[in-house]
LUMDRENZA-379184 format. One record per residue (C-alpha): residue number from 0; residue in one letter; y, z, x. Coordinates in Angstrom, 3 decimals. Layout:
% LUMDRENZA-379184
<site NUM,"A",<Y,Z,X>>,
...
END
This chain:
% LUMDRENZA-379184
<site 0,"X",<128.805,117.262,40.297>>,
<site 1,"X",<127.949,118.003,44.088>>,
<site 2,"X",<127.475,114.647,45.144>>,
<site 3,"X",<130.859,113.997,43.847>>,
<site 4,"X",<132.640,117.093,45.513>>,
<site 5,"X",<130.850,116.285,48.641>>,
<site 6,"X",<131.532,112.403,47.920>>,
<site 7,"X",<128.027,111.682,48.920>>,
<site 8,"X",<126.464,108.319,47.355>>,
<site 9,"X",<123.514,107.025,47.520>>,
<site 10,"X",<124.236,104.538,50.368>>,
<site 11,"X",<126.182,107.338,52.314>>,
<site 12,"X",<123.088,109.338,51.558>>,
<site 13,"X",<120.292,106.359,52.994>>,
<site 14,"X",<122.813,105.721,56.497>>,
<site 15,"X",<120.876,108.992,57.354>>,
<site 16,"X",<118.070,107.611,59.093>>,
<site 17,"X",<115.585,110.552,57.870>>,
<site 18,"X",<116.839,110.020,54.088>>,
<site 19,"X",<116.349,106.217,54.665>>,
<site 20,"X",<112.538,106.545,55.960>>,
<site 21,"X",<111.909,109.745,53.422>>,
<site 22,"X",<113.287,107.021,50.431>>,
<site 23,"X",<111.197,104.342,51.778>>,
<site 24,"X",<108.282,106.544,52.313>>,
<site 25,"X",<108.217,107.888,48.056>>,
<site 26,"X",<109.296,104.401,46.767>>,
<site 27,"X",<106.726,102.294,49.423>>,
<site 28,"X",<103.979,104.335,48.268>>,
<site 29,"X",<104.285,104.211,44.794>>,
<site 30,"X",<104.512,100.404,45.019>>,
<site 31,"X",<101.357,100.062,46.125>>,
<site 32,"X",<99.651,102.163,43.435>>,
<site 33,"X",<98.536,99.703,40.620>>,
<site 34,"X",<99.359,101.137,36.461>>,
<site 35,"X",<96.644,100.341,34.094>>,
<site 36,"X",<96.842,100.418,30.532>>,
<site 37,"X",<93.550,102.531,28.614>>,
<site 38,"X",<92.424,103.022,25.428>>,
<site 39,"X",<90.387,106.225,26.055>>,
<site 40,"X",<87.634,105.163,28.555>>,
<site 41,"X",<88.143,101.353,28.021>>,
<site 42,"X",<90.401,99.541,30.605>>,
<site 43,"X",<92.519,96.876,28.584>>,
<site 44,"X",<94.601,94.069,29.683>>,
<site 45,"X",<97.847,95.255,31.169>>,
<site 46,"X",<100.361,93.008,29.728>>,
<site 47,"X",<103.469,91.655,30.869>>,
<site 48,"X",<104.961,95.308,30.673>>,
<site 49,"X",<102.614,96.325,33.772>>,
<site 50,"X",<102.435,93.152,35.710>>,
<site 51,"X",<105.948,91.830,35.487>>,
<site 52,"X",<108.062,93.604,32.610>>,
<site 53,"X",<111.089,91.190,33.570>>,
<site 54,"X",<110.637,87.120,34.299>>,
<site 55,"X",<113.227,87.046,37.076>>,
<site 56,"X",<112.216,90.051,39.455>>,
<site 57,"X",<108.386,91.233,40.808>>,
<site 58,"X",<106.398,94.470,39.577>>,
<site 59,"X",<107.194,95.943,42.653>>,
<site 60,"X",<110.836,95.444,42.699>>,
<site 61,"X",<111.147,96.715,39.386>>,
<site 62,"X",<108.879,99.776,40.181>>,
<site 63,"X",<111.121,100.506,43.131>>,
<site 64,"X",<114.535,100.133,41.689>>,
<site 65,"X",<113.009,102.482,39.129>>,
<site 66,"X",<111.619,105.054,41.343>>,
<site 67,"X",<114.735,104.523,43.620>>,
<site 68,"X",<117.062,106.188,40.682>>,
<site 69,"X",<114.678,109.017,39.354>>,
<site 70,"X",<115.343,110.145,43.087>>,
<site 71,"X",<118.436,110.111,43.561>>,
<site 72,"X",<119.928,110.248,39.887>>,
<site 73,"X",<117.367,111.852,37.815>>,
<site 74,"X",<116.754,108.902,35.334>>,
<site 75,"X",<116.230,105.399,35.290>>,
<site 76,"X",<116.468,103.049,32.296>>,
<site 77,"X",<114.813,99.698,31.319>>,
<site 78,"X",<116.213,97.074,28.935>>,
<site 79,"X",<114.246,95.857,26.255>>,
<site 80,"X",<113.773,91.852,26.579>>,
<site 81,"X",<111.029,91.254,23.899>>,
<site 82,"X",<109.002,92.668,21.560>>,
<site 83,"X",<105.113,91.890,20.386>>,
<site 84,"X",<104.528,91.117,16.839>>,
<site 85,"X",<104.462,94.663,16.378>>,
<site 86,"X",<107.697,95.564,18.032>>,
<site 87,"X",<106.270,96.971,21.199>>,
<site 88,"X",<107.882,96.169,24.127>>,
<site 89,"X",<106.846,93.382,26.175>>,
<site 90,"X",<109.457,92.464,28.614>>,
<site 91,"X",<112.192,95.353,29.770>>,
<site 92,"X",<115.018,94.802,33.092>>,
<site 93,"X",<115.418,97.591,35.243>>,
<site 94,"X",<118.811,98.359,34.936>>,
<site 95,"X",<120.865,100.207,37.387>>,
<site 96,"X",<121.791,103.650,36.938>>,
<site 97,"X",<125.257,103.312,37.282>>,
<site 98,"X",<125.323,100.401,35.309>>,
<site 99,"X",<124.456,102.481,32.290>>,
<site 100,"X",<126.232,104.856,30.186>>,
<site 101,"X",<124.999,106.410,27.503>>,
<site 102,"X",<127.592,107.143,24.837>>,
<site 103,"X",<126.979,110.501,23.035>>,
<site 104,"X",<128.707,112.723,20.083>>,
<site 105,"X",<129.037,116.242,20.776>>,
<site 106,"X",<126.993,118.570,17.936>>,
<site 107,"X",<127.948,121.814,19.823>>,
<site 108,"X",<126.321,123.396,23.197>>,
<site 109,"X",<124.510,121.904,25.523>>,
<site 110,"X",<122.689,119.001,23.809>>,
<site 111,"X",<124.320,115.491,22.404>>,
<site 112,"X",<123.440,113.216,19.900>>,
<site 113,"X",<123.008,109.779,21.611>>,
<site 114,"X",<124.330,107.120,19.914>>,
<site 115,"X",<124.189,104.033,22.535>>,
<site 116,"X",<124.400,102.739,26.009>>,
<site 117,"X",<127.287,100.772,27.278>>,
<site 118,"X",<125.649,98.273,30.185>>,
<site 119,"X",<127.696,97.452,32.732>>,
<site 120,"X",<130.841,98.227,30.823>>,
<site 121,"X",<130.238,95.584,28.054>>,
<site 122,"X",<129.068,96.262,24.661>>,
<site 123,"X",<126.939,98.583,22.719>>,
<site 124,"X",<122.932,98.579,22.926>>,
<site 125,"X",<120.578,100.317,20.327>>,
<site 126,"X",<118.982,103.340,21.426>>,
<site 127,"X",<115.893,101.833,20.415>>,
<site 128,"X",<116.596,98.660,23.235>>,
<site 129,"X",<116.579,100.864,25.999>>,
<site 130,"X",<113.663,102.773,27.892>>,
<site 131,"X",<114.513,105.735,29.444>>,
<site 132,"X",<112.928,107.674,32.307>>,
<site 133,"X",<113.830,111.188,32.863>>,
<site 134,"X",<112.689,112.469,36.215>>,
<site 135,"X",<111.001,116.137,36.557>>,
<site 136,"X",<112.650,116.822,39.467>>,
<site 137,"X",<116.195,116.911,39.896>>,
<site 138,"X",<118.400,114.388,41.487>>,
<site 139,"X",<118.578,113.836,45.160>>,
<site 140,"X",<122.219,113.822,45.345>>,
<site 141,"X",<123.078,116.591,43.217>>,
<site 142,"X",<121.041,119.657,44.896>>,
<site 143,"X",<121.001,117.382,48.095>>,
<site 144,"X",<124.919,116.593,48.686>>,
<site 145,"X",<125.664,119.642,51.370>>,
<site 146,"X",<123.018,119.095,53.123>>,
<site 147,"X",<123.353,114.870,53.911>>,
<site 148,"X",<127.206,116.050,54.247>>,
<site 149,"X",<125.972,118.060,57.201>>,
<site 150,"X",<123.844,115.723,58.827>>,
<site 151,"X",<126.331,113.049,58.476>>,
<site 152,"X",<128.944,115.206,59.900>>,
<site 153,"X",<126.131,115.458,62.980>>,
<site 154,"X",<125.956,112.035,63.237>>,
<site 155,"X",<129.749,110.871,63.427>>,
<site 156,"X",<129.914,113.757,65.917>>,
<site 157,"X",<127.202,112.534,68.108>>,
<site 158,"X",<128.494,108.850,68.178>>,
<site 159,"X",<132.246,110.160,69.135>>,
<site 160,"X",<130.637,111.918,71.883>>,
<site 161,"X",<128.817,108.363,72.720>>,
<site 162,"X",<131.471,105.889,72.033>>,
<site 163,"X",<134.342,107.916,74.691>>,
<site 164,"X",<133.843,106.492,77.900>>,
<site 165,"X",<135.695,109.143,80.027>>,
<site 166,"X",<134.230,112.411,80.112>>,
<site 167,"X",<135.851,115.384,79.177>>,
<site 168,"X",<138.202,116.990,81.616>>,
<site 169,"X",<141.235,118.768,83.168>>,
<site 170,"X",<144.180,116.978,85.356>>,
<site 171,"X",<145.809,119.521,87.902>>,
<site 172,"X",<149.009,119.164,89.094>>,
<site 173,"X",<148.928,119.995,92.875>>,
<site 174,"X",<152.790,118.448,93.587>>,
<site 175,"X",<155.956,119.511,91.942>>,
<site 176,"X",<156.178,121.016,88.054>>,
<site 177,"X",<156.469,118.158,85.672>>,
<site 178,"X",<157.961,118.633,82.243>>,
<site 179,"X",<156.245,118.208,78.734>>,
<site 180,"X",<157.064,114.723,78.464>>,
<site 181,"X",<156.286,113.681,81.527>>,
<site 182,"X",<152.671,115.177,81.712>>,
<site 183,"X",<151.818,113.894,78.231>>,
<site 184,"X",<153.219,110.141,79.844>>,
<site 185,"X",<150.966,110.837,83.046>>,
<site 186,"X",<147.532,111.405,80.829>>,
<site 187,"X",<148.256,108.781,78.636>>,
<site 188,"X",<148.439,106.513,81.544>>,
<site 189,"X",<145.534,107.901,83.086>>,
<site 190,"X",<143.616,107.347,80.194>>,
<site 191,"X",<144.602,103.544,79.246>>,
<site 192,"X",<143.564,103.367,83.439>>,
<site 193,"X",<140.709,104.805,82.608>>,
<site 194,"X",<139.761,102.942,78.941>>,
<site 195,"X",<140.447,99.870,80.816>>,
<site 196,"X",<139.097,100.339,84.856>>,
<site 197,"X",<136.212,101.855,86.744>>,
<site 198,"X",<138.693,103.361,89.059>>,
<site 199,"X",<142.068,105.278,88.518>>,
<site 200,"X",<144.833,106.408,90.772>>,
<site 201,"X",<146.268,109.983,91.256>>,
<site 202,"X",<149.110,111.233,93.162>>,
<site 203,"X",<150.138,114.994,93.060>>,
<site 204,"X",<147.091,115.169,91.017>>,
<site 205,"X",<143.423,116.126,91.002>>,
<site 206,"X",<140.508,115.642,87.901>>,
<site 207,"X",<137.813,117.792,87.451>>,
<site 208,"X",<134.974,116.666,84.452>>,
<site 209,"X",<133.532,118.994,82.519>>,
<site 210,"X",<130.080,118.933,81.867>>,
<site 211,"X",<129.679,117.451,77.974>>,
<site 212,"X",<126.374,115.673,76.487>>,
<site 213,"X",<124.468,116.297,72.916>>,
<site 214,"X",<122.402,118.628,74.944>>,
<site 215,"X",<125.320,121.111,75.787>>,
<site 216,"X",<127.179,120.517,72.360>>,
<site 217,"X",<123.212,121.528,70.648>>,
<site 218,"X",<123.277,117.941,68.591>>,
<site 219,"X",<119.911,117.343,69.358>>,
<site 220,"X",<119.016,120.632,67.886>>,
<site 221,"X",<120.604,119.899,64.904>>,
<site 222,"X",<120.242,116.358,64.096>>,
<site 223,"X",<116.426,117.875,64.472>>,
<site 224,"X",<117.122,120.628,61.991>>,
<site 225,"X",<118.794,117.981,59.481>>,
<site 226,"X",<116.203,115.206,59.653>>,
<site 227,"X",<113.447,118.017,58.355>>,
<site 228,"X",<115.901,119.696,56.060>>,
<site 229,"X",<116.338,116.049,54.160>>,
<site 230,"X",<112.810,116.049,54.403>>,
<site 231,"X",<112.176,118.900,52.331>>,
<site 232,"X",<114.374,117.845,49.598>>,
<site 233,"X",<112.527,114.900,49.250>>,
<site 234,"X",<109.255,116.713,49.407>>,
<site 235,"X",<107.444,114.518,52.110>>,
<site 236,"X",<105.685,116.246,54.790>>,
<site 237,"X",<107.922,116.601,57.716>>,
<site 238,"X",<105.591,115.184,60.325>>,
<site 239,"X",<105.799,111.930,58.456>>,
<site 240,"X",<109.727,111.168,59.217>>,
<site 241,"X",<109.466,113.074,62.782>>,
<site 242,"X",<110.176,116.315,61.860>>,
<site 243,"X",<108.759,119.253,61.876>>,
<site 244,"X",<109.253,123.393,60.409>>,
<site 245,"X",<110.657,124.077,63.471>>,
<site 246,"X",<113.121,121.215,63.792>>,
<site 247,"X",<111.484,119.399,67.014>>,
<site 248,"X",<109.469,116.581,67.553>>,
<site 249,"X",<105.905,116.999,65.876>>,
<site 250,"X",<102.607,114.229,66.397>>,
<site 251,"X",<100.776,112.651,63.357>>,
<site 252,"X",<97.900,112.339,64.415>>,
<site 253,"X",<94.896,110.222,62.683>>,
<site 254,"X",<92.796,113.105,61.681>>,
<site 255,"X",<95.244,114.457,59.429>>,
<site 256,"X",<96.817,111.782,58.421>>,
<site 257,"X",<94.774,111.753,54.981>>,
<site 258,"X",<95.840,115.354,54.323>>,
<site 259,"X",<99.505,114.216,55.065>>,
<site 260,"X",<99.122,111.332,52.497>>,
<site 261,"X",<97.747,113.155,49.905>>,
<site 262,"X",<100.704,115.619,50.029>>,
<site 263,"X",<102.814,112.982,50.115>>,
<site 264,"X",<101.270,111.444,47.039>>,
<site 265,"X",<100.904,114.865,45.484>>,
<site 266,"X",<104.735,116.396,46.125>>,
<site 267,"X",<106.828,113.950,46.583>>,
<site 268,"X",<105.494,110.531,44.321>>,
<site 269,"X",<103.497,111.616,41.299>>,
<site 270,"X",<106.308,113.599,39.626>>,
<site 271,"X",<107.956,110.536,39.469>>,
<site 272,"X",<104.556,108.225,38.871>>,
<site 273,"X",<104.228,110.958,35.911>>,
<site 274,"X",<107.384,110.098,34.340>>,
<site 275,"X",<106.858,106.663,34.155>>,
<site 276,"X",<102.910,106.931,33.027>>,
<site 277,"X",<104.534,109.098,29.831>>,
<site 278,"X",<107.138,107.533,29.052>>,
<site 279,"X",<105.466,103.710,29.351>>,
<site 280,"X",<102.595,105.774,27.474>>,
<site 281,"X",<105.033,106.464,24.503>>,
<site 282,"X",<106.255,102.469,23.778>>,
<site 283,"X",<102.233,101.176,24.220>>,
<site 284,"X",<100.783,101.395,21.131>>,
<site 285,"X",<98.904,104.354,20.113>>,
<site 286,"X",<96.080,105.542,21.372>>,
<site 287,"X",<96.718,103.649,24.433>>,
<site 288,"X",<97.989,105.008,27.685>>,
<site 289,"X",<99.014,104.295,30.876>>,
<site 290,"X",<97.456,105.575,34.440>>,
<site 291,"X",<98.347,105.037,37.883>>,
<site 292,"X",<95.057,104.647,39.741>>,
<site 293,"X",<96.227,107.329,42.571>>,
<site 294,"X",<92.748,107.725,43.512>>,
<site 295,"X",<92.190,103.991,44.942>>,
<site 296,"X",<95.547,104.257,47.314>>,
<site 297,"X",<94.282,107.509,48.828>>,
<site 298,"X",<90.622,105.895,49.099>>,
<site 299,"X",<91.875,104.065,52.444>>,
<site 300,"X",<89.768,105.925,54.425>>,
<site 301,"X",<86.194,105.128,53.033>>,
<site 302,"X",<84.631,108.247,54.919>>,
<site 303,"X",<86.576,110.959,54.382>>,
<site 304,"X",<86.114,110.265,50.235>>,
<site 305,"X",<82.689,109.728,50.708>>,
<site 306,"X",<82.356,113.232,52.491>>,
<site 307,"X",<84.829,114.383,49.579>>,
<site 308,"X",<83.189,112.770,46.467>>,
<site 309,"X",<79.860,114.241,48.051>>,
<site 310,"X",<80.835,117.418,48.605>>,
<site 311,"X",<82.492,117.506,45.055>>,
<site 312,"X",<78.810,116.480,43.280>>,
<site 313,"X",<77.067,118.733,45.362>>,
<site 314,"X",<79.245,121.502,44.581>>,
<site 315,"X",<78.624,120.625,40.473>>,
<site 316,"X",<82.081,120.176,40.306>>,
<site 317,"X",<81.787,116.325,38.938>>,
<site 318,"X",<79.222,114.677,37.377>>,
<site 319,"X",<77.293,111.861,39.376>>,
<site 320,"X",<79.779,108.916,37.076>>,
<site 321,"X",<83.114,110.903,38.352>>,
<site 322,"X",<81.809,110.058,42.009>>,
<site 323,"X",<80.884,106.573,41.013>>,
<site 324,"X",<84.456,106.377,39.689>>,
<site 325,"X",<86.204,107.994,42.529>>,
<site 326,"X",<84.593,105.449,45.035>>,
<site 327,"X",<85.385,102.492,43.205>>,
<site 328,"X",<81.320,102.438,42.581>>,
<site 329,"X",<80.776,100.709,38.996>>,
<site 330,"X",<79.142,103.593,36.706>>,
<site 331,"X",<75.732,102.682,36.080>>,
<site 332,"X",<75.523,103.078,32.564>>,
<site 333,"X",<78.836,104.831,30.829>>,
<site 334,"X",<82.287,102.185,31.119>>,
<site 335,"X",<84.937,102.846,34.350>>,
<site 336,"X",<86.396,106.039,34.252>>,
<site 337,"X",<90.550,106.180,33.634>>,
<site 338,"X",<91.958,106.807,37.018>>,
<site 339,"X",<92.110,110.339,38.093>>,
<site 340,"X",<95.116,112.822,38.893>>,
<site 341,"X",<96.222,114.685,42.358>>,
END
């Protein structure tokens, strides 16, 4: 209930820049990592489930919305559409988190029998209707809320201090003693002169500014410390938003942006990747599974897995076919290998 006490949301939570580009970051990578469906070593034909589970929305829209709420809520759901002739599904809706509720019956501590979903507040759905994804990590918002509370705080301060157009300062009265009334009518005069003119006229009277910028208030320190803060609760390497351990600016450069992308891939997407693969894995029919090939998206530099998949063979540490497979090579005499795990 943090989120709630805090009265963070998920949109409150993505108007912090760093959340936004962490969130685009875990859900733009895993929508460009292709699921495959396997029956041992064999590659079969996907199906409508991998390719486009719903009619009206793309494989990639679906995978995001899905990914989108195992961040930030911990569990995503799909509606079943249709069923194969053996009553697999074939066609599921990602459905919005907060457009589900699950209706439960208490049987005593901590667990609950479920019973049903209510979508979007009308009717009852069969357990059996719904897919649900259960994320190992927990939810964004809940572990997350005092810390996008903070930077938010950071923010509105930093764009009061922008938005006032007079700077901070002290009128002295250098005339005769003016009463409560009167000096609060005097500044609020000065002021609207101010708000409204380049120039403003004192009599009896003399303004000094004091000195006032996000520098000298330590904003720029903070919204620093914040930005790589969210990052860590997302898991992405720091670097990759702008961040960095020690709160200022840090360079990505080329050479290690490979390592940064397969900690990215490793920390911060496959937990969620792996939640999907099982649970897609556990409505397919059995033996079949289903993989994310992880290996081709981190293949983008041809080089560096060359030197790896080398290094790897020459090491004995695969066989001469997990190379093959690695590359993308077509094994020379055994089928494609299933793709491989970070």
């Amino acid at each position: 209930m943090s989120w709630i006490a805090e009265g963070i949301s998920r949109e409150l939570a993505l108007s912090v820049p760093a959340c936004a580009a962490c969130r685009n970051l875990v859900v733009g990578t895993a929508t460009q990592i292709t699921p495959y469906r396997y029956r041992g070593g064999e590659r079969l034909d996907p199906g409508w489930l991998l390719t486009r589970p719903d009619p009206s929305m793309t494989w990639p829209a679906t995978l995001a919305g899905t990914v989108d709420d195992l961040a930030f809520h911990g569990r995503a759901y799909w509606r079943v559409l249709d069923r194969d002739p053996e009553g697999f599904p074939r066609r599921a809706r990602w459905t919005p988190y907060l457009d589900v509720t699950p209706e439960t019956v208490s049987t005593g501590g901590s667990w609950q029998e479920l019973t049903g979903y209510r979508i979007a507040g009308v009717g009852q759905v069969a357990v059996a209707d719904v897919i649900r994804f259960d994320s190992p990590l927990p939810a964004i918002l809940v572990f997350g809320a005092p810390t996008f509370a903070q930077a938010i705080a950071n923010r509105d301060k930093a764009r009061r201090l922008a938005s006032t157009d007079l700077p901070a300062g002290v009128l002295t009265n250098e005339g005769t003693e003016l009463g409560d009334d009167e000096a609060a009518d005097l500044i609020a005069k000065f002021q609207a002169a101010r708000a409204n003119n380049g120039v403003a006229f004192l009599q009896g009277m003399s303004y000094s500014k004091e000195a006032s910028s996000a520098a000298d208030s330590e904003l720029v320190a903070q919204q620093s410390d914040d930005a790589t803060n969210v990052a860590r609760l997302w898991n992405v390497p720091v670097a990759m938003v702008g961040a960095s351990p020690s709160g200022n600016a840090s360079a990505l450069l080329y050479s290690n942006l490979s390592q940064q992308l397969a900690i990215l891939v490793s920390s911060a997407v496959q937990p969620y990747l792996r939640a999907i693969e099982e649970t897609l894995s556990d409505v397919t029919p059995t033996p079949q599974s289903v993989a994310f090939d992880v290996q081709t998206f981190l293949r983008s530099d041809p080089q560096a897995a060359a030197d790896y998949a080398i290094a790897l063979y020459g090491a004995g540490i695969i066989t001469l076919e997990e190379a093959r497979g690695y590359l993308g090579v077509p094994a020379s005499a055994a089928p494609d290998l299933a793709p491989g795990k970070v």
